[in-house]
Structure formats: C-alpha cells, structure tokens
N, C-alpha and C positions, 0 to 999 in steps of 0.2 A: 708420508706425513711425519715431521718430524716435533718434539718441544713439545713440553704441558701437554699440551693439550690430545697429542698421540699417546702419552703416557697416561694421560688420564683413560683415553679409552681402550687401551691394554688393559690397564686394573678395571673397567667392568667389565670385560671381554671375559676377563680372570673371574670376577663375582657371579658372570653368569655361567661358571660351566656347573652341568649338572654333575654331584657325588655324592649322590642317591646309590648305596649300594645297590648291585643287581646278579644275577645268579646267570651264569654262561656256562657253554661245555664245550670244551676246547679241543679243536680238532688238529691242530698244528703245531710247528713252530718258527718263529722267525732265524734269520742266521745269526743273529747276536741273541738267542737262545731262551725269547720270550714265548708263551702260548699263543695261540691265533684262534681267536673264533670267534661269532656274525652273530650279528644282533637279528631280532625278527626282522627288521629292514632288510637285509643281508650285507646290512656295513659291518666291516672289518673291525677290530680290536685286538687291540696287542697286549697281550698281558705279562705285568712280568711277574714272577714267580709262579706259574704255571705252566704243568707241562700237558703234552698230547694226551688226551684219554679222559681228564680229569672234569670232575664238574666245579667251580669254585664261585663264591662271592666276590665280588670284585667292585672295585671301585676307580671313577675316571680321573687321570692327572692332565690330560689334555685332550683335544677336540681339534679334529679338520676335515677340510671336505669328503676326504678320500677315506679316510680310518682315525679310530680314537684310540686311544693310550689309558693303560689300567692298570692299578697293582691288585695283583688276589688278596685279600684280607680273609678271606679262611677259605679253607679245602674240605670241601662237603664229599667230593669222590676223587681219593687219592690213587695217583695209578701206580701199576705195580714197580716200577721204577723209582718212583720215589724214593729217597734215604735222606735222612738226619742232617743237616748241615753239618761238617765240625767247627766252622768259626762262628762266634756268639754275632758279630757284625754283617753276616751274609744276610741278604736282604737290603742293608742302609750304602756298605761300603758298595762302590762301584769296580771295584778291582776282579771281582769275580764275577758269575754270571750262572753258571751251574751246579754250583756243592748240593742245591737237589736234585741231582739224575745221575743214578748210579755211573760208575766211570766207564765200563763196559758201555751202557747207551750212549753216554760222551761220544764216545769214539764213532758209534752207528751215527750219531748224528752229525759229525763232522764229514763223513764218508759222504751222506745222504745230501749236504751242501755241497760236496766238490761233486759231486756225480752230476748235479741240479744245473750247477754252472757249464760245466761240461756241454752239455744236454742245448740247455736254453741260448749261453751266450758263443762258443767256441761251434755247436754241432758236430760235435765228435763223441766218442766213445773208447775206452782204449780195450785193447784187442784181452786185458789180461789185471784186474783189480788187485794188486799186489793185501798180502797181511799188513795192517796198521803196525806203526814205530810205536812202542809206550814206551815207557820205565815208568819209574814211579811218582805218583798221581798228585804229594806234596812233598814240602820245602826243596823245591825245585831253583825258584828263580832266584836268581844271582846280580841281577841289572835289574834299576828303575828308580823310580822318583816318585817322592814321598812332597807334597803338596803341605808347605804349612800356613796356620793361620791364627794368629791370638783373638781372640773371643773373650770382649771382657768382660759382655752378661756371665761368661761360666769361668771368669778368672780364671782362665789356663790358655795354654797355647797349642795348638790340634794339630797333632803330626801323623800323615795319614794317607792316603788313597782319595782323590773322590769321589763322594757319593756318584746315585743314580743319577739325581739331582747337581750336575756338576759345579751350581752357584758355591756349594759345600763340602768342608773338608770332613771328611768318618774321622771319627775320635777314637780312634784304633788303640787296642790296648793288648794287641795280638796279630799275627797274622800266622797263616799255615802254608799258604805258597811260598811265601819267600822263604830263603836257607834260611836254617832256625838262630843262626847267628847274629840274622839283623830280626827275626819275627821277636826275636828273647826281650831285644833292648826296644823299642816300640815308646814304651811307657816313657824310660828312661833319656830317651831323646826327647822328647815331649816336654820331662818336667830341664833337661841342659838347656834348650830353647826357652822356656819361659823364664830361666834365672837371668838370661843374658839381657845387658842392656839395650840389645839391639834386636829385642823380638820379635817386634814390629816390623820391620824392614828385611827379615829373612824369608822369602815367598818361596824356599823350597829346598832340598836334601836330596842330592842323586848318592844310590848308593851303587857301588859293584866288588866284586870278588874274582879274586883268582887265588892262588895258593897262598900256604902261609910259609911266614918268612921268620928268621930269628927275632926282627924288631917287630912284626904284629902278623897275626890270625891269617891275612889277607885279604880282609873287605875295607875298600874305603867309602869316605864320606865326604862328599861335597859340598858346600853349606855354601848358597848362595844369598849375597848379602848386597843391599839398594845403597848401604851408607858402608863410611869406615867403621871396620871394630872397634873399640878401644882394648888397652890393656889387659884388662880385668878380663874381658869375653875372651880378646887371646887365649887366656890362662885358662879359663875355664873348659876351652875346646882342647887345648894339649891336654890337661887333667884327664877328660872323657876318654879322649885316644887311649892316652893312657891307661887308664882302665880298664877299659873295654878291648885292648889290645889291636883298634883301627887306627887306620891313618886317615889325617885329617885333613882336607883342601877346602882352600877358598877360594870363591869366586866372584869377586867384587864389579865382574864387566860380562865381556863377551865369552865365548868358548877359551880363546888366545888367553883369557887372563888369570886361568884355575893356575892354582901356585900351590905348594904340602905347604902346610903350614906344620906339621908331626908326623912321623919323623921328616929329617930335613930332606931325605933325597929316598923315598917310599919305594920297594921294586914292587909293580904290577906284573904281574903275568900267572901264566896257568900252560899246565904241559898234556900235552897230546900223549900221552904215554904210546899206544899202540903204533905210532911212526916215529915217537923219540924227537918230539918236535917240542920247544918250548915257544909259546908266542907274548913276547912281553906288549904291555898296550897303557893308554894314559887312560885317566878316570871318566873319560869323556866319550871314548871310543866305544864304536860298535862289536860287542861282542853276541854268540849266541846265550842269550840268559840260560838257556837248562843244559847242563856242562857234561852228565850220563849222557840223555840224549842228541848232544851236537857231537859226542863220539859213536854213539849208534846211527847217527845219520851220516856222518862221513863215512865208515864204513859201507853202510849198504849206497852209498853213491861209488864211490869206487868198483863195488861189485855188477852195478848198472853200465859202469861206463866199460867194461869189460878189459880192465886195464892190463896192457902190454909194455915190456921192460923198455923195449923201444920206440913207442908213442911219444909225440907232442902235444902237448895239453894246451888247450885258451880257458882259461878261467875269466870268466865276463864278472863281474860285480865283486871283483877277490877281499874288500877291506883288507885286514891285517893279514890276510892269506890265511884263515882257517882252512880253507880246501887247499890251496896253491901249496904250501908247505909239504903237508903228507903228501900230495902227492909228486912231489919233486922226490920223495924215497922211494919212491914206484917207477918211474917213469924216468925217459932221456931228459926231458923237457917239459919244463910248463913256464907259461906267459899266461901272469894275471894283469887284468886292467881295472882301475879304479876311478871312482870321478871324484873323487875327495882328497886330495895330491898329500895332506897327512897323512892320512890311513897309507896311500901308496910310499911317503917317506920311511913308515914304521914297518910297512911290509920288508921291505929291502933291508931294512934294520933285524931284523927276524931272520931275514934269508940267509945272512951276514954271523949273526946270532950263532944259528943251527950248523952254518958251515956248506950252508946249501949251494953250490955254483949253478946250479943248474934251474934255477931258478928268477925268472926278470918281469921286472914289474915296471907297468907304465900308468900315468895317469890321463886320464881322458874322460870328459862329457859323453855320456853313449847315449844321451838323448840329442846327439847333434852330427854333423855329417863327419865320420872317421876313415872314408875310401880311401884318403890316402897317406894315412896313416904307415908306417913303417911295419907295426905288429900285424895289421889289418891283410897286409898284402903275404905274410908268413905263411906257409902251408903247415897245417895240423891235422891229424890223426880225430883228434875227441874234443868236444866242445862243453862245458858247465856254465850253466847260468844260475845264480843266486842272486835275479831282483830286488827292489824294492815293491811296496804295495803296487808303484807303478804300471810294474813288467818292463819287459824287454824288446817291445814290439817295433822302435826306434833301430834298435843296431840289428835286428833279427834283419829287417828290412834291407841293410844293407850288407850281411854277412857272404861271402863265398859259399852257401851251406853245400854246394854238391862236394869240395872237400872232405866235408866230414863223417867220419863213419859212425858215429852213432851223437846223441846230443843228451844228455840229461839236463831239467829244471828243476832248478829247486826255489819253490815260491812261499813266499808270506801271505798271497792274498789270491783266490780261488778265481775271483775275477778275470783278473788280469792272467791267470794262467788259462782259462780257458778260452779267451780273447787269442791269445799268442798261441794256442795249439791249435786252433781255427786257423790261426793265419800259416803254421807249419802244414798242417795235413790238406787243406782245401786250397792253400794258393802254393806251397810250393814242395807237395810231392811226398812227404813226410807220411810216416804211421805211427800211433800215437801208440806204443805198445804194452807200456805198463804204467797205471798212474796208482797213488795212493795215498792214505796221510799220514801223519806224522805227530804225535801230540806234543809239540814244545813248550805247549799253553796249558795243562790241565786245570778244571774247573774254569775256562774260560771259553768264548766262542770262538776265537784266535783256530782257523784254520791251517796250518802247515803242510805243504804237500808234497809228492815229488814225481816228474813225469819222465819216462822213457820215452824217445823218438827214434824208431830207425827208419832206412831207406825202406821204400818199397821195392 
C-alpha cells in the first residue's frame, strides 16, 4: 500500500506503540552491541545502551513480530564493566556503539561474535585462538564522512555522524575516534558550512589523511556540493584550508569529478615505514582508517603467511596494494588483483613509485568467472585475501587451491568469513588453524578478523 492513505496508517501504527517505561535484565548482547533481554512473554528486546548483567528501565522505539527495540533510560544495576563514556554525544551520535564497556570486554565481545559465526554459520573451529591485534582504543580513524544538514528551527548547520535514528544528523561538537586533527575542527566546519551560500545543497564532508606535507598537515576534505559554488564560498573554503592547514576538494558530480580546489596539485599519501613503502592514494580511495593498526596487521599477516625470499604471492582484493607492496620487499613475487581498475591504475603507480619491479597488478571482477585468466592460471607459493563485507566465496570457488601452501584472510565482516571457511575446511580439504580479531574499530561493533588455513 502505497499514498496518504499508507502514510496515514504508519503514523497510527507510530501513535500506537507502547512507551510505557518498563524494568528488564538483560542477558545478552546483540553483534552491533545492544543488550538482549525477554519480556514475561519471552519476546526478545534489544536494548541499546545496555549491557549483559545489567537491570535497566527501558523504553520501546519500535515494535515487530519477532522482537522490540529499546533505549535504557536509566541503569538500576550496572555491570561491572561498565565505564563513563568520554564523548558528551555517546548515546545520540550513531558513530559509536560501545564507549560503555570497558575496552578489554570490547575485544571479549568481538572474539565472542567471530567465535558465534564460526560455530553457527561456517561449522568450524580453528585448531588455535590467536591474541587480539589492539593499539590504541581513540583518535584512531583517519577515513570517513561527515553527513550534513542546515536545520533552520536551530539556525545552524549540523556537521556530524548519524544518529541512532539515521533520519538525523548528531550535532557534534567533538569527536574522540577520529584523529584529533579533524575531532579539534567539528565545530569549526559546522559554523564554514553555514556561512556558505550554498548550505543548503552541501549533503556531506568525506574526510581522510595521510602524512603531512610542506603545503598542509595531511588531511583532506571533500565537500560535496548539489549546485555550483560561487566565488565568495570558493574563498571562503581556500581561507579554511588555509587555516586549518587541509587540502580542499570538490565534488560537484560523481566519484570522477572530486577536483583540489587548495592547494592546486595536494600530494596524498602515507608511508609504510617498516617495508619503506610509500602508497600515494586520491581522496576517494579505499584506505585502512586506523594507520598503527594496518601496520600491526600487515605485519602479523606476513608472519601468518610464513614468508619466504623466494615465494610467489596472489594478493586477491590488493586496492592500492597495502599488502602487495610490503610484501614485494619480502618476497620474488607478488600479483595483486583488484575489481576497481583505479585502485588497480594507482597500484602500479605505487609499484612504479617505490621502484618495485617485482610487483604486477591486474584488474578483474572476482565475483565473476576468472579461469581463464592469465594471473589465474600462474602458479604461486601463498595466497591473501582481504574481502569485502561480501567474502570471497565467488574466486575461492574457482581458485587452483591445492597450489597453495598456506592461505590467510583477512575480513571486515565475520559472516562471510565463516561462510568461506566452511567452504575451505568442509568442501575443500583445508584446516582452519588460527583465527582471531583484530580492533580497527574501537568503541564500535565493527568486527575485524584474520584467519590462518593450511593443508591437512
């Protein structure tokens, strides 16, 4: 049902839910990091700001067959895990999800998710629970996009995360995940946006970092824009760069159309110190947001894959060659493949960069049939996969794997990595020997993993 008349009965649908506080004790928690616990009926409920142990008042935001949806509006038995938020915005902004559970449990409970999927969807185990990857727990992230919105009940313009409630943008006036380079200016973007005449028509602010350069700091900022600038807004986003010592992009269309607008010709990149690898990248690009930990994670992948001076490498999902790179200083060889034939042009630009020869990159769909393929048919030593939420269950399918003498993954989404280790260990012969996480997310539910496969 569509028109008036279905919207009409949304909004009573909306007037009749009941939010009647009511008093729960929650026994669980969900993988995006809300409490879980059953009403006398023994229907489910998801609460968010609470955690396992605790008793809380709580209140409904939604209603359906299967389970209801709840915020804790006070904590009558707080568990011993509990700690303080440090952002005044935790609870409203949607960017976070944990700032109350000590970061030590973080990590138990991310463990406790990959273990679950493991278990339920893939039916495996691995022979060997490796120690969690951390570093440290804020102003980590480096990558991301800032949602804006002029609100002109509050005469201002809202540059921010958003909410729970994703119809809204958090009126942020802070942040602690992100490097405190862009957490510092928050405000300050907020009030450059609502001077501009075109504040209206700006629906959002990608920012990212990599080192700093003589002309600015090394974060840039992407302001994408529905209309032309005029003049004046030009000026006033150089001004800000300036300032603020960022480089500035616009983006008036598609991906293809971000152009600096300050300085003229911006160098992006960031260096691998421990392989002597520099990877230059555009503002657009997929990089690892938490920059300690994509060096602590490339390292203990390396030491997974048990690298040899004389190995051939396949890097499966390579982007800019974060792995492919370093390990071309290790190794005879390595061949990454990409589906995103940019990422694959700037790889080779990188390889070129570095002075790498040994190093080749191709671009290819690996959710689509690649048998015969020229890289495909290559014989190689050691195999890397770094997915998408996806997985890799597409080229796994089709790969040579008795070739290989050992395989690591490294996933973004627990799912699909237990999906595709199901499909290694139980259809083709594989044992699943070390798996474990990895926190690229802190204070988030963002699962990071990394699995060892060798022969049986």
């Amino acid at each position: 049902m569509r028109g008036p008349v279905a919207r009409s009965l949304r909004h009573v649908a909306r007037k009749r839910l009941d939010q009647t506080p009511f008093q729960v004790d929650v026994v669980d928690s969900t993988h995006d990091g809300r409490g879980v616990a059953r009403l006398a009926d023994g229907k489910a409920v998801f609460v968010a700001g609470a955690l396992p142990g605790e008793q809380v008042l709580a209140q409904r935001t939604a209603r359906s067959r299967s389970f209801d949806e709840a915020v804790a509006l006070e904590v009558l038995r707080a568990s011993e895990h509990r700690v303080a938020p440090r952002c005044a915005h935790f609870g409203i902004c949607g960017g976070c999800a944990l700032q109350h559970l000590d970061s030590g449990q973080q990590i138990l409970s991310k463990q406790r998710v990959l273990r679950e999927n493991f278990e339920r969807i893939g039916h495996v185990t691995p022979t060997r629970w490796m120690p969690p990857l951390v570093d440290h727990p804020w102003g980590y992230r480096r990558k991301g996009r800032f949602s804006v919105r002029r609100v002109d009940k509050k005469d201002k313009t809202l540059v921010g995360f958003r909410e729970r409630d994703p119809r809204f943008v958090a009126d942020l006036h802070e942040c602690h995940t992100v490097i405190p380079a862009i957490g510092a200016v928050v405000p300050a973007l907020s009030a450059l946006v609502d001077g501009l005449a075109a504040r209206s028509h700006i629906p959002q602010i990608e920012f990212i970092a990599g080192d700093a350069t003589p002309e600015f700091d090394g974060v840039a900022l992407v302001f994408r824009h529905l209309q032309p600038l005029s003049d004046v807004d030009h000026a006033a986003l150089v001004a800000f760069g300036q300032r603020q010592r960022m480089a500035i992009f616009l983006q008036p269309g598609g991906v293809d159309s971000v152009h600096p607008l300050w300085p003229a010709s911006p160098a992006l990149a960031f260096r691998l110190a421990p392989w002597d690898v520099e990877l230059t990248f555009r503002p657009l690009d997929f990089i690892q947001v938490n920059a300690r930990l994509n060096e602590a994670m490339i390292a203990h992948t390396f030491e997974l894959l048990d690298l040899a001076p004389g190995d051939r490498v396949l890097d499966l999902f390579c982007g800019l060659g974060n792995f492919t790179l370093p390990l071309a200083r290790r190794v005879r060889e390595v061949v990454g493949v990409e589906g995103e034939a940019g990422l694959v042009a700037r790889a080779r630009e990188n390889a070129a960069h570095n002075g790498l020869a040994n190093a080749e990159f191709f671009a290819a769909d690996l959710t689509q049939d690649q048998r015969g393929t020229a890289w495909m048919r290559q014989g190689f030593d050691k195999l890397l996969l770094d997915p998408p939420r996806s997985g890799a269950i597409d080229v796994l399918r089709q790969l040579p794997l008795e070739r290989f003498g050992r395989i690591v993954y490294v996933s973004c989404h627990p799912a699909s990595l237990a999906r595709d280790a199901g499909y290694l260990v139980n259809e083709r012969g594989w044992t699943l020997a070390d798996a474990g996480v990895m926190d690229m997310f802190p204070q988030t539910a963002h699962v990071e993993s990394i699995a060892l496969f060798v022969k049986k």
